[in-house]
C-alpha positions in Angstrom: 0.0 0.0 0.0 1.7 3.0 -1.3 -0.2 5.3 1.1 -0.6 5.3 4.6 -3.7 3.7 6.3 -6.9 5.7 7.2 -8.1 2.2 9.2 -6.1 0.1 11.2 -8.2 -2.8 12.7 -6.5 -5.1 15.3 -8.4 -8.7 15.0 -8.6 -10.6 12.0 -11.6 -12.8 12.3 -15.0 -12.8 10.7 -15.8 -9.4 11.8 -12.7 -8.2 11.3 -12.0 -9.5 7.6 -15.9 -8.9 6.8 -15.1 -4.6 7.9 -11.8 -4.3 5.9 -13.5 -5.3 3.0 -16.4 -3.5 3.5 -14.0 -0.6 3.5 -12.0 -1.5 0.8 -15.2 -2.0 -1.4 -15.4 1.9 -0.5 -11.7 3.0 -1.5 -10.9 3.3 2.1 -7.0 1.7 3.0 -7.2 -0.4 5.5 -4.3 -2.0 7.8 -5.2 -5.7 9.0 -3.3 -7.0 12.0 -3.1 -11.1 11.4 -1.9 -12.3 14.3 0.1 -15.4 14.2 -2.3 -18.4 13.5 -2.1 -20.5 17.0 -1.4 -24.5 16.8 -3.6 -26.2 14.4 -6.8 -27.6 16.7 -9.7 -28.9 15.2 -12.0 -26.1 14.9 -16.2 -27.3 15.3 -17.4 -24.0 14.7 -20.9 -23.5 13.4 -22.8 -20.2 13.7 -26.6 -19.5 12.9 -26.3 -16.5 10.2 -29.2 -14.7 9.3 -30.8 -13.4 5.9 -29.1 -10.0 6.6 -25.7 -11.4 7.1 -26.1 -13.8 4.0 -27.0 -10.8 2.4 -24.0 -9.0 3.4 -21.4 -11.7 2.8 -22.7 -12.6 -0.6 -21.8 -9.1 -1.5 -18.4 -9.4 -0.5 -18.2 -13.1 -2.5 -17.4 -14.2 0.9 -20.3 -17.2 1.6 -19.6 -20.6 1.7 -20.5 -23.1 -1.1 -23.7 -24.9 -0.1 -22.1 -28.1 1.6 -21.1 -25.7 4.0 -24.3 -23.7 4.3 -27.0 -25.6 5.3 -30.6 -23.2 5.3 -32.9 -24.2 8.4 -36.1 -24.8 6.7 -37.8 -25.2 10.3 -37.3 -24.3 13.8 -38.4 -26.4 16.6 -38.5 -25.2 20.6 -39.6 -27.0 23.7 -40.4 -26.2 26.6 -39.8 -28.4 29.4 -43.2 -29.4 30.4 -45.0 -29.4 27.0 -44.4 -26.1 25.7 -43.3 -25.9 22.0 -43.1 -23.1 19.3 -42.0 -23.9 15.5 -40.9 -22.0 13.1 -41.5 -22.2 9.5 -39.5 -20.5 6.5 -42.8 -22.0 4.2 -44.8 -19.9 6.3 -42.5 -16.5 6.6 -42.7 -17.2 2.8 -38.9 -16.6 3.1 -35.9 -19.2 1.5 -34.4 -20.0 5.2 -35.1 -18.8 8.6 -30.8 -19.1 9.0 -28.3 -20.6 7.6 -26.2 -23.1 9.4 -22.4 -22.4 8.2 -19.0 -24.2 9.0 -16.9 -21.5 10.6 -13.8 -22.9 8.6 -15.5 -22.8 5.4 -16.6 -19.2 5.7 -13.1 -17.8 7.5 -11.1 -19.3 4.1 -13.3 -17.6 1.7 -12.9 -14.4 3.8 -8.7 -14.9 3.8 -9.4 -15.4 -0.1 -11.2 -12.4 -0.7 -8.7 -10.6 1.7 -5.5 -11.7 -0.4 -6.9 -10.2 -3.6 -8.2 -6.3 -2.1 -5.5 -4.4 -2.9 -6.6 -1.6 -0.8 -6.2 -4.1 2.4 -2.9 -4.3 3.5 -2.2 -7.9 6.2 0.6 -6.7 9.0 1.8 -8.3 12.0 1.8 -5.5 14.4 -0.8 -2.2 14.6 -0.2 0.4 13.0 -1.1 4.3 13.6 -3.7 5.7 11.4 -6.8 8.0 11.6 -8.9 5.3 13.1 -8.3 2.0 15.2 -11.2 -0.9 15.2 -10.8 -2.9 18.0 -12.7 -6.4 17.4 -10.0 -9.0 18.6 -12.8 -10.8 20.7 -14.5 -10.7 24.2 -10.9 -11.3 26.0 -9.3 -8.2 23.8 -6.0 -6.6 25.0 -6.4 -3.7 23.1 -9.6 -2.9 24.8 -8.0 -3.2 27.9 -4.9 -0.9 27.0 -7.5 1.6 26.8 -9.2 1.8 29.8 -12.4 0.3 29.1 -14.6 -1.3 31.3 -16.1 -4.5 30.1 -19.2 -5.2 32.4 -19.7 -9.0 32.5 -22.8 -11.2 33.7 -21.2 -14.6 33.9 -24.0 -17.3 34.0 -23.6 -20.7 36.3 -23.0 -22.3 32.8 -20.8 -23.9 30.4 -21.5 -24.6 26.7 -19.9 -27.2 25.3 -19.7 -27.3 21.0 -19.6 -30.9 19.8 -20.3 -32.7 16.0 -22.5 -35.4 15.9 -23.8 -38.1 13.3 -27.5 -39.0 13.9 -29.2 -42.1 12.8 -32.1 -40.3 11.2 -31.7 -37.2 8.2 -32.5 -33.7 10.3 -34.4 -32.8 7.2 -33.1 -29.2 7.6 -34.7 -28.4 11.4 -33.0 -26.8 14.0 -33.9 -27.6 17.0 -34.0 -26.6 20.8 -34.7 -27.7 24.1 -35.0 -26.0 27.1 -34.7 -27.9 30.3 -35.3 -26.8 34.3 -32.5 -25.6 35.2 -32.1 -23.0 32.7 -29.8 -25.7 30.3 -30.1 -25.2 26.4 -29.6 -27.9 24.1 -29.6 -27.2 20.7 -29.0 -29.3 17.4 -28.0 -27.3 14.3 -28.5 -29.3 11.0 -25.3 -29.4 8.4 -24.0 -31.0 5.3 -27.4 -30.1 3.7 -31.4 -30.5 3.6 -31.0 -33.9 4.0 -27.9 -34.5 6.1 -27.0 -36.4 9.0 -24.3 -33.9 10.8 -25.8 -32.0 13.7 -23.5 -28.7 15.3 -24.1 -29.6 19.1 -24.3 -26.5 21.4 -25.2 -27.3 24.8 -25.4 -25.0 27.4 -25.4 -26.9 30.9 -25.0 -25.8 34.3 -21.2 -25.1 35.1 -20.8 -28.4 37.9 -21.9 -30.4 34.9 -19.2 -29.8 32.8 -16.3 -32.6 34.0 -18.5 -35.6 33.6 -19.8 -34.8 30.8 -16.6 -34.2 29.1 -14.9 -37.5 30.6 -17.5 -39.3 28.9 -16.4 -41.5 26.5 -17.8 -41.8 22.5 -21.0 -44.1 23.3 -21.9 -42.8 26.8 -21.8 -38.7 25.3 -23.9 -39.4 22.3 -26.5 -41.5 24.6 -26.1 -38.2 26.6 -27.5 -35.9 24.0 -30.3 -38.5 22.7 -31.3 -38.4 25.9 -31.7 -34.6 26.1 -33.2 -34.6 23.0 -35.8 -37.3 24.0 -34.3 -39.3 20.6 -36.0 -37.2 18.1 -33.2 -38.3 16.0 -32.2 -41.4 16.9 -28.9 -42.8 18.1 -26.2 -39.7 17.8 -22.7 -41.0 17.5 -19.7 -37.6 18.6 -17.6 -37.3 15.7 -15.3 -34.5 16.7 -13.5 -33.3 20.0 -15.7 -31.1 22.6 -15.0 -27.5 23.1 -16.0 -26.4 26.2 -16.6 -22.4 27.2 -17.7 -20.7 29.9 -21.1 -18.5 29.2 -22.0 -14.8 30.3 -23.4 -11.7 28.4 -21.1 -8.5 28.5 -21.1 -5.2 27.2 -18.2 -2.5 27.0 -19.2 1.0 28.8 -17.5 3.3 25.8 -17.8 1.6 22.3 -15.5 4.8 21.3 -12.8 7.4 22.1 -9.6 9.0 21.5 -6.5 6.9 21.2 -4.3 7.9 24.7 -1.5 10.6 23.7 -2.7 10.9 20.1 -5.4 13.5 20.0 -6.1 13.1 16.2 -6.3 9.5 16.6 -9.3 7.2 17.4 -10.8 4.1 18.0 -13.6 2.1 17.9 -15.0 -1.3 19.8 -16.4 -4.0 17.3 -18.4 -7.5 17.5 -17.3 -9.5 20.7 -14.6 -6.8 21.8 -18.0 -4.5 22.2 -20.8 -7.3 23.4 -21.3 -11.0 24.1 -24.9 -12.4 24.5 -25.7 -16.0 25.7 -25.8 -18.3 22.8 -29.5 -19.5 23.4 -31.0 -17.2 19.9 -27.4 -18.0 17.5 -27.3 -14.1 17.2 -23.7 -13.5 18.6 -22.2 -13.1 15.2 -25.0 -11.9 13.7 -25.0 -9.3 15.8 -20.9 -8.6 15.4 -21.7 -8.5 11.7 -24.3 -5.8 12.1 -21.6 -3.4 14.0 -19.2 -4.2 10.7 -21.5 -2.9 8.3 -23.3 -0.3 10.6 -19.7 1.1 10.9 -18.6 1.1 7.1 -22.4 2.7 6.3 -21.8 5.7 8.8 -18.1 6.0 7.3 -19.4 5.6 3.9 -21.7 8.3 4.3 -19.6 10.6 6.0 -19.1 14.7 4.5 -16.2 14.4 2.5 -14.7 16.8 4.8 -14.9 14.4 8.0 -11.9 12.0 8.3 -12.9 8.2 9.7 -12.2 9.0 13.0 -14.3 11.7 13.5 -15.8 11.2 17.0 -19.7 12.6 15.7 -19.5 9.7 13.2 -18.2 6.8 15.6 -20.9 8.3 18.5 -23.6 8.0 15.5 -22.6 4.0 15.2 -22.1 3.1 18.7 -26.0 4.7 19.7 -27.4 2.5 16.8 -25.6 -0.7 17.8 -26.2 -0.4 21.6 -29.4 -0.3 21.5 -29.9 -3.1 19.3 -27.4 -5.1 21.3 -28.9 -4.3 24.4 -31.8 -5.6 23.0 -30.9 -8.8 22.3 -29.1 -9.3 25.0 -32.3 -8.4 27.1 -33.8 -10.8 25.1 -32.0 -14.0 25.9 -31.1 -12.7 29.3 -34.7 -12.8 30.0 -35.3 -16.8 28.5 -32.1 -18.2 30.8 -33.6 -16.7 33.2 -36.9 -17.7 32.6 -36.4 -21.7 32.5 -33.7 -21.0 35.6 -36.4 -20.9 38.2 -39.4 -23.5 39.4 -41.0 -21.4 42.3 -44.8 -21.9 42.4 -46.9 -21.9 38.6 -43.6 -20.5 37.1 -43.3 -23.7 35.3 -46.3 -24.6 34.4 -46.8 -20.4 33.1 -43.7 -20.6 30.7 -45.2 -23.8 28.9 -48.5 -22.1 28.8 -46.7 -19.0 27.3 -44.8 -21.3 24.8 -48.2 -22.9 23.8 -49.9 -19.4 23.3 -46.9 -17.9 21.9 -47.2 -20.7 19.0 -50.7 -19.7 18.1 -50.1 -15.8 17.3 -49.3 -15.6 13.8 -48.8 -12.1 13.4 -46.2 -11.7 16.6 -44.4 -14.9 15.3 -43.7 -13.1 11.9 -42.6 -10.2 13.8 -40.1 -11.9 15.3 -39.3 -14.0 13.1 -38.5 -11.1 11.0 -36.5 -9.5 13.4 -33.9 -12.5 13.8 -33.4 -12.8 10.6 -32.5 -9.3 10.4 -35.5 -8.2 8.3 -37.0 -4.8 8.8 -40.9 -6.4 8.6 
């Protein structure tokens, strides 16, 4: 890059690579910092992306090929006394509620559509330049060089990531079940419609965790039939276990001035800025949205504001708070909601769940919402 930066953004994962291209798409030069990768490690990824970020990828020619996106054609959540909504795509007269994607698959063609942007330029180290983005993740060093408070909520929860072979096809339905004691299993359908891989994401209380991970092959996968009350039959573990603790976070600035460097700023960006708990899939979904909420406000700026100009970064970080403080309301509140039995609590919820099912106008609403629509 013959010219100096105007962007330098420190983290080079989905957000990250999805904002510099974003950028570059708008002529702006942009400094990448690639860390060094770590030791190789089996990576079981999967995230639930919504229409919005298809959307936004496709754009970039960054989504995966289809036998790494597989579209959820149906949604399926119980309660845990009865209660069930579903979700239909036929219904939302939409192509997929989501889109269940192999983190790999998408990071590679995000690398690929890195190498050949001119305008991006991959360094080892940051650099200075008009404007920092900070989106290395929820444990960010940058973000704590600067000062910034990172209020966390840590739940009494683990979730532990898993893939899994079922004896029956999953026909293209996610599904979810809530138990008790707050615990969220969910079973994300891959490898296509008519597939056989599930993404395991199992969020169990935190004293859990050990046995469940010292179980061997057979005794896991009876595990999760179990908990899934063998709606797919015998499910064999075909990968390692990752196992994470859970909480929901938000930073107290999103923005500022970079210390000693008065006409230097930064910004905070997907899991740097927020976490929410995993229950709704609408972590990166969410990161994604503060990737192109930032590149619209900088794409729209007067030509005589430079990318760092704090009006402009103030402008993003009021959309995405509220939208992430939203969400993160939002699943908050359905942890917390299957976390206590006192009195007709339980028996409440399920009702809830059952009445929830029958209103077809508030189920499109929402439905719309998650998948990023504006309906």
């Amino acid at each position: 890059m013959a010219l100096p930066p105007e962007v330098c953004i420190r983290g080079a994962g989905i957000v990250g690579r999805t904002l510099a291209l974003l950028l570059a798409r708008e002529r702006v030069r942009v400094a990448l910092v690639v860390p060094p990768a770590p030791p190789g490690k089996e990576d079981i990824r999967a995230y639930a992306l919504n229409t919005a970020s298809r959307t936004l990828l496709e754009s970039l020619r960054a989504w995966p090929d289809t036998a790494h996106a597989t579209p959820v054609h149906e949604m399926q959540v119980h309660g845990d006394d009865g209660g069930r909504v579903q979700f239909s795509a036929a219904r939302q007269k939409v192509e997929a509620l989501a889109w269940i994607v192999d983190v790999p698959a998408l990071e590679q063609q995000l690398v690929d559509a890195v190498r050949f942007q001119p305008l991006i330029d991959v360094v080892s180290e940051p650099v200075a330049a008009p404007l920092t983005v900070v989106c290395e993740g929820k444990a960010s060093a940058s973000r704590a060089a600067l000062g910034v408070s990172y209020e966390v909520t840590r739940y009494p929860q683990h979730a532990i990531a898993a893939r899994l072979e079922a004896a029956h096809t999953h026909d293209g339905i996610a599904r979810q079940w809530f138990n008790d004691r707050g615990e969220v299993l969910a079973l994300l359908p891959l490898g296509g419609v008519h597939g056989k891989t599930l993404a395991l994401v199992w969020s169990v209380d935190q004293l859990r965790v050990p046995d469940l991970v010292a179980q061997d092959v057979d005794a896991f996968g009876a595990a999760v039939s179990e908990a899934s009350h063998g709606e797919l039959g015998t499910l064999r573990l075909t990968s390692e276990r990752a196992v994470w603790p859970l909480s929901r976070a938000i930073a107290d600035r999103w923005s500022g001035t970079m210390p000693g460097q008065p006409t230097q700023s930064w910004v905070l960006a997907g899991d740097a800025a927020h976490t929410v708990h995993p229950l709704a899939g609408q972590g990166l979904n969410l990161g994604l949205s503060d990737a192109a909420a930032l590149a619209e406000v900088i794409r729209t700026r007067d030509y005589w504001r430079s990318v760092g100009d704090a009006r402009l970064l103030r402008r993003y970080e009021r959309a995405r708070r509220a939208d992430v403080l939203q969400m993160s309301l939002a699943t908050d509140g359905l942890q917390q909601l299957f976390s206590h039995n006192l009195g007709p609590l339980p028996t409440l919820r399920n009702w809830g769940m059952r009445g929830f099912d029958r209103t077809r106008f508030v189920k499109h609403w929402i439905t719309a919402q998650a998948m990023g629509l504006k309906a």
